[in-house]
KEKE-3310 file (N, C-alpha, C; in steps of 0.2 Angstrom, whole numbers, plus 5000, padded with zeros to 4 digits):
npx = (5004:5003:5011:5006:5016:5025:5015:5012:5027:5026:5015:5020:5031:5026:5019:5030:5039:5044:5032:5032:5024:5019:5017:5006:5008:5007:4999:4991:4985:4975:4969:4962:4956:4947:4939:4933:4929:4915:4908:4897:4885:4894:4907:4917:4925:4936:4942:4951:4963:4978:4988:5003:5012:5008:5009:5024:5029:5023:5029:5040:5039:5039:5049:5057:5070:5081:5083:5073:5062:5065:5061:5049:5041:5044:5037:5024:5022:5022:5008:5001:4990:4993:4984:4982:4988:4983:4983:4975:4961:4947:4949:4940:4931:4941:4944:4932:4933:4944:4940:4929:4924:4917:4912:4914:4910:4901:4889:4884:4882:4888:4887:4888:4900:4916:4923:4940:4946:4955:4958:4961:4974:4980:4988:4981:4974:4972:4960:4955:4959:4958:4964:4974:4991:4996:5003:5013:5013:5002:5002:5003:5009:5008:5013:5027:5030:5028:5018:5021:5022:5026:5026:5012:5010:5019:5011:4996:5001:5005:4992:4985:4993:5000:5012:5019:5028:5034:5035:5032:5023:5008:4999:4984:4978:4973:4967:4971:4964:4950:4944:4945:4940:4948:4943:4942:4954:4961:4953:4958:4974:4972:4968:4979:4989:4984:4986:4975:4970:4964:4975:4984:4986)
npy = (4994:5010:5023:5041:5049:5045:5046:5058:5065:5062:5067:5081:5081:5077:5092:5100:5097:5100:5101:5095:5101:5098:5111:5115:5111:5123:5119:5112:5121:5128:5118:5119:5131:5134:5124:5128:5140:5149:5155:5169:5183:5199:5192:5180:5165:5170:5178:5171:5168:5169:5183:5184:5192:5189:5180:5177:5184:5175:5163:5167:5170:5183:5190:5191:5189:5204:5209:5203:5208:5222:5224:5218:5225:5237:5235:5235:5249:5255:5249:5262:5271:5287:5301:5319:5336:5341:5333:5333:5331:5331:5335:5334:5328:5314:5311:5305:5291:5286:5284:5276:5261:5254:5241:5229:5220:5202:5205:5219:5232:5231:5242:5252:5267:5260:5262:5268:5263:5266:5266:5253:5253:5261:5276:5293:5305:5318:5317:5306:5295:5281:5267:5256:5249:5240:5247:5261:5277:5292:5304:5323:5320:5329:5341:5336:5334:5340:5346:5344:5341:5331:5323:5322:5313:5303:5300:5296:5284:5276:5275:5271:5257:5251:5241:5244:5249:5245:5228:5216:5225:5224:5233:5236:5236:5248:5255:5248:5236:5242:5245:5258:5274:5284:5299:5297:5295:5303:5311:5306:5308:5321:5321:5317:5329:5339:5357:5360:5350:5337:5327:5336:5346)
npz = (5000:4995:5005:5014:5013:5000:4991:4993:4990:4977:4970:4972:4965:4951:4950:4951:4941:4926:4911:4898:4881:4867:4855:4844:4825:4810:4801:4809:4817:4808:4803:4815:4816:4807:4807:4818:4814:4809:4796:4795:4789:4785:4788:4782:4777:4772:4777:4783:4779:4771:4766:4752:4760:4773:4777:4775:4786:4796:4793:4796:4810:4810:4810:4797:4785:4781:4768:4760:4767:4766:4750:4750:4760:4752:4739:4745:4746:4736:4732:4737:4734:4732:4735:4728:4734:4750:4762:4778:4783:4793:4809:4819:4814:4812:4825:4829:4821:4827:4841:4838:4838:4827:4813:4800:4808:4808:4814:4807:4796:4779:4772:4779:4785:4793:4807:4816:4827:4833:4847:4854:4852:4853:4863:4863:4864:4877:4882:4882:4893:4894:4885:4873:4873:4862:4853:4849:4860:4856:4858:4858:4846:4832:4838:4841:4827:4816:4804:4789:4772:4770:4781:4784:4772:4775:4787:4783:4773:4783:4790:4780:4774:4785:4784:4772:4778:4789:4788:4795:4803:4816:4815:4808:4790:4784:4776:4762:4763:4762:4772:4777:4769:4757:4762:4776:4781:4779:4788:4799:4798:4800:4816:4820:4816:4815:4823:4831:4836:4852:4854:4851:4862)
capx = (5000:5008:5011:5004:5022:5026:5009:5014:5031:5025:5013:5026:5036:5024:5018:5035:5043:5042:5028:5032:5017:5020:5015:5001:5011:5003:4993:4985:4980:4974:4965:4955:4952:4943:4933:4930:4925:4909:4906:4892:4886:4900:4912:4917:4931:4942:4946:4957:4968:4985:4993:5010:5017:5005:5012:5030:5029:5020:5034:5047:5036:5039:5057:5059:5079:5081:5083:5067:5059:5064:5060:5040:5039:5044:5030:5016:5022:5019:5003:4998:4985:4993:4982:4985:4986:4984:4981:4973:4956:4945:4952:4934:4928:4944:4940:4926:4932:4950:4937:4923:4925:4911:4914:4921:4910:4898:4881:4885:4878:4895:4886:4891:4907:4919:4928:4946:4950:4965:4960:4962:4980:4987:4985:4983:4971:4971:4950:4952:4964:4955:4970:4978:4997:5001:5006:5014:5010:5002:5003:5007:5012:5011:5016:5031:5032:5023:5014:5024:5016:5030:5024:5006:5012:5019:5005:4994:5003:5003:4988:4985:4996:5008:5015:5023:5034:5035:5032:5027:5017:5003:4994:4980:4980:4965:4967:4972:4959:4948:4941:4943:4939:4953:4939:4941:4961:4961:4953:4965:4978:4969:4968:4986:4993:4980:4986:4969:4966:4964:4980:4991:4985)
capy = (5000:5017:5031:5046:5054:5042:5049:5064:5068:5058:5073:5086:5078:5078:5097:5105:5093:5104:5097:5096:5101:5099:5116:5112:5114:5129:5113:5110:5127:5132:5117:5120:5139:5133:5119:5132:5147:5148:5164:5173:5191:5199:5188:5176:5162:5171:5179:5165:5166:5175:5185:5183:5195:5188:5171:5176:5185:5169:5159:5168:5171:5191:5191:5189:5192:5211:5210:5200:5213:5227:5221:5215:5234:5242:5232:5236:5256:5256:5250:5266:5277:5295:5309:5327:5339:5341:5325:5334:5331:5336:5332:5331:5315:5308:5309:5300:5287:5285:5282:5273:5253:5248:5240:5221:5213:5198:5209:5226:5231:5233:5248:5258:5266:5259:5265:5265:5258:5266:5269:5248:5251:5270:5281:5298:5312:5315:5316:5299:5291:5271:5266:5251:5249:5236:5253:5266:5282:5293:5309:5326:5319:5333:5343:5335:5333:5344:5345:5346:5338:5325:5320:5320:5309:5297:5296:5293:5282:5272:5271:5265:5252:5249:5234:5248:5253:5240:5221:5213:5226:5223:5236:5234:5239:5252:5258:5242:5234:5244:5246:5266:5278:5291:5305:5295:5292:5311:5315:5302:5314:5328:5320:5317:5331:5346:5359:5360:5343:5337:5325:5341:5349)
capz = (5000:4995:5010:5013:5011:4993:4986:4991:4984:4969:4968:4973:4959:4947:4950:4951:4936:4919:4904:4890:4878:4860:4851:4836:4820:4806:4799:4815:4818:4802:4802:4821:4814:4799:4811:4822:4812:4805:4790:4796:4791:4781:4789:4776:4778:4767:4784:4788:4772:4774:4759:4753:4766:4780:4776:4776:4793:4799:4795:4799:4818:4811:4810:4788:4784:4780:4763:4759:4770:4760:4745:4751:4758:4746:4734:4749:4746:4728:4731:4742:4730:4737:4735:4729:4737:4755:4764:4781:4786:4799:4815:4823:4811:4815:4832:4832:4820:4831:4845:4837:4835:4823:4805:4798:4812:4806:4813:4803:4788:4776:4768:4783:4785:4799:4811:4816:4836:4836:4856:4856:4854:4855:4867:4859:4867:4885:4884:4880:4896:4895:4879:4871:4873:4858:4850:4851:4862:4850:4861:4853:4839:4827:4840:4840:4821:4813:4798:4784:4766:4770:4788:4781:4765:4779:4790:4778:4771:4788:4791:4771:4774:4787:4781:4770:4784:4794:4787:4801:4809:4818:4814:4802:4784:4783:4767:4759:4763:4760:4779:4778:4765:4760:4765:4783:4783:4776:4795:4804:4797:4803:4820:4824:4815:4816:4830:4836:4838:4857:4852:4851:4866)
cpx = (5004:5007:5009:5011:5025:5022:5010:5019:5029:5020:5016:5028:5032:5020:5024:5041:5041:5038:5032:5026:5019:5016:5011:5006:5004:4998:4988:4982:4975:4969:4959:4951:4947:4937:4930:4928:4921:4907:4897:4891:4890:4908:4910:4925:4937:4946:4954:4964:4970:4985:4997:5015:5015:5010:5020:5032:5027:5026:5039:5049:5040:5048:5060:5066:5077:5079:5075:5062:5058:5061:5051:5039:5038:5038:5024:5017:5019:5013:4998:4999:4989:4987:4985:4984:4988:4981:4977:4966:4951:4945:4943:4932:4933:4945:4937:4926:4941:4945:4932:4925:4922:4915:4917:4917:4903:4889:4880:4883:4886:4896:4890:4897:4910:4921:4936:4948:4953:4966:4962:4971:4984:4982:4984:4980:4971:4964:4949:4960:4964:4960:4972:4987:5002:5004:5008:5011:5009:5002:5004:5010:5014:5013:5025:5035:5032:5019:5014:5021:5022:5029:5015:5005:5012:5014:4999:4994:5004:4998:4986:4986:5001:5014:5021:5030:5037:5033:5028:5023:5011:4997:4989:4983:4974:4964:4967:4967:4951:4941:4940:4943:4946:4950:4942:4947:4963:4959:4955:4971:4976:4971:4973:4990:4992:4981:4981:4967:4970:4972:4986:4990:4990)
cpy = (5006:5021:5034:5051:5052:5046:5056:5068:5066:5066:5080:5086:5080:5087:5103:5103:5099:5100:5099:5094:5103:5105:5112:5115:5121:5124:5114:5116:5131:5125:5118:5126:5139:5127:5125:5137:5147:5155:5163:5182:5191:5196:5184:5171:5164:5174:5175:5165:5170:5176:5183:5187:5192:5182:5172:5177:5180:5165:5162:5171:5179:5193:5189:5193:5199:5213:5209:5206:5219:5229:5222:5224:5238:5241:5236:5245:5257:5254:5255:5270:5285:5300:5314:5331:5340:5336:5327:5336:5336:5332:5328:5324:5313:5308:5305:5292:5284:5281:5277:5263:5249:5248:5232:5217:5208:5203:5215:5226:5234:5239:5253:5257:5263:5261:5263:5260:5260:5266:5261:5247:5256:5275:5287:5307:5311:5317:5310:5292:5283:5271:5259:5254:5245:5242:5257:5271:5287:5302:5315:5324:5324:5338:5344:5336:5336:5343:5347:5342:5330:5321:5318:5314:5301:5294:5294:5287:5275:5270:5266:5257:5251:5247:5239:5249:5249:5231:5217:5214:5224:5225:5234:5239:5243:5254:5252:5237:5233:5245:5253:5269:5284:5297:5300:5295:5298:5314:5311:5307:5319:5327:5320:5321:5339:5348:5360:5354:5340:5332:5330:5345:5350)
cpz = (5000:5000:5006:5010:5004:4989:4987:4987:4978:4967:4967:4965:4951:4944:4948:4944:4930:4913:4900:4885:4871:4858:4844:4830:4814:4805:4803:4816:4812:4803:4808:4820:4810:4802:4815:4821:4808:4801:4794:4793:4783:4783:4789:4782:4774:4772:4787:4782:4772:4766:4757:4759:4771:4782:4775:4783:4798:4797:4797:4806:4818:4812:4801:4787:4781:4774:4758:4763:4768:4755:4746:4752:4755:4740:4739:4746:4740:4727:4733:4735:4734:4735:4734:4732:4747:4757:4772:4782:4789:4805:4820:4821:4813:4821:4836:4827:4822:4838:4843:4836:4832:4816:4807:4804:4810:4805:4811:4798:4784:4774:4770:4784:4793:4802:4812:4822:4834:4843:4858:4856:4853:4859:4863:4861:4874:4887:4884:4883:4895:4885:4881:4874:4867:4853:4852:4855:4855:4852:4859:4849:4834:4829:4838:4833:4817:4807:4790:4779:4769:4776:4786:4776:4771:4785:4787:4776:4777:4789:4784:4771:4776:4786:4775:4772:4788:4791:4789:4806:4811:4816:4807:4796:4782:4779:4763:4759:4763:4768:4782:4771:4764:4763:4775:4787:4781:4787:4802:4803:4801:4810:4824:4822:4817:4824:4834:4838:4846:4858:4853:4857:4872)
residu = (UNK:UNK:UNK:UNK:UNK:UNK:UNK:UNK:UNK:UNK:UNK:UNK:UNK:UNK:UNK:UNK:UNK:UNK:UNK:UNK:UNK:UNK:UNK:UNK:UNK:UNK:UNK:UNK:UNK:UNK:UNK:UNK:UNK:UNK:UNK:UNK:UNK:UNK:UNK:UNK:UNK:UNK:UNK:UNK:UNK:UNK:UNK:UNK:UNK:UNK:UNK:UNK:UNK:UNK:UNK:UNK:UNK:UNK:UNK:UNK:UNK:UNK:UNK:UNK:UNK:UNK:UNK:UNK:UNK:UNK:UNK:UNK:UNK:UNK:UNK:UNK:UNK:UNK:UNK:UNK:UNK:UNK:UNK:UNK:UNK:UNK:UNK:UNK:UNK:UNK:UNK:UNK:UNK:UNK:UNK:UNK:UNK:UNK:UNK:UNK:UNK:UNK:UNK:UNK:UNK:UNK:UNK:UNK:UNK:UNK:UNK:UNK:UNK:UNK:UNK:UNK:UNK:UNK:UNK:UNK:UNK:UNK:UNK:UNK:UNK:UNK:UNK:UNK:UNK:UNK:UNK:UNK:UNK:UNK:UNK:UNK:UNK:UNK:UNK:UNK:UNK:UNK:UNK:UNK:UNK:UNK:UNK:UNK:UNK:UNK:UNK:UNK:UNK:UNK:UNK:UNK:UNK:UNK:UNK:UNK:UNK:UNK:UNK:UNK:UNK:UNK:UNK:UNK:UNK:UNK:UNK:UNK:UNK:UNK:UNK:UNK:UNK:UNK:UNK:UNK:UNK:UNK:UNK:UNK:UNK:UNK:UNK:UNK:UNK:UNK:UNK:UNK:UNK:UNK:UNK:UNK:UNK:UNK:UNK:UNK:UNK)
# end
């Protein structure tokens, strides 16, 4: 009959000992995402399907060799439509669609325009303390930067399509995907660059 002090350490042992849990390979994930997601709405299964940059970044778990990097960026930049002119807004719409988080979800109507969430992952006005952190602080920004046609060109041009800038950012691609309007990526601009906006305060 095993002791109470055997069945113990055996417990002990078994607690403090390190698992080892085989991680699911891509396959396996892709196939529980695809069992487990059901298209509803306007949310389709094509959701699940990476581009060629998603799918570089996923294998290379966001670390793609420099060159290879450059290269894919530089194709995502040449896909960004610029705009003539002045690329500045109105800071108020972008405002309310930095702050607002509808659009892209199954019970939406597509008709209606989206919004951004940018408050899901940058901080940026101090009327608006409750913030993400997977991003940058967005704080005086244009304060800081100001608002030259070539600060406008590149903010712009980040929201558009990060992936531009950065490969394997996280950030979404709102222009590229056609989840903002330039009128709307015109008053995100505004937003972070316009002196009046609560952002530069």
């Amino acid at each position: 009959m095993m002791s109470r002090w055997t069945l113990g350490a055996g417990l002990a042992a078994l607690v403090l000992s390190p698992v080892a849990v085989a991680e699911p390979s891509d396959r396996e994930v892709q196939r529980i995402m695809k069992r487990d997601f059901h298209p509803k709405g306007q949310a389709k299964m094509d959701r699940l399907e990476q581009d060629a940059v998603q799918r570089v970044c996923t294998a290379t778990n966001g670390k793609p060799p420099e060159m290879l990097a450059k290269a894919l960026e530089a194709d995502q930049y040449k896909s960004i439509p610029f705009p003539q002119g002045s690329l500045i807004g109105n800071w108020k719409n972008g405002a309310k669609i930095a702050w607002g988080g509808r659009g892209m979800q199954w019970h939406e109507d597509p008709k209606k325009p989206s919004d951004g969430g940018c408050y899901n992952c940058h901080e940026a006005s101090p009327l608006r303390p409750s913030a993400g952190t997977i991003g940058p602080s967005l704080k005086a920004f244009g304060k800081a930067r100001g608002s030259s046609p070539e600060m406008q060109k590149y903010v712009y041009g980040k929201i558009y399509n990060a992936k531009a800038y950065n490969l394997c950012s996280e950030m979404p691609r709102f222009g590229h995907t056609g989840s903002l309007t330039d009128a709307q990526i015109r008053d995100l601009v505004a937003y972070l660059l316009d002196p009046a906006s609560p952002v530069n305060q």
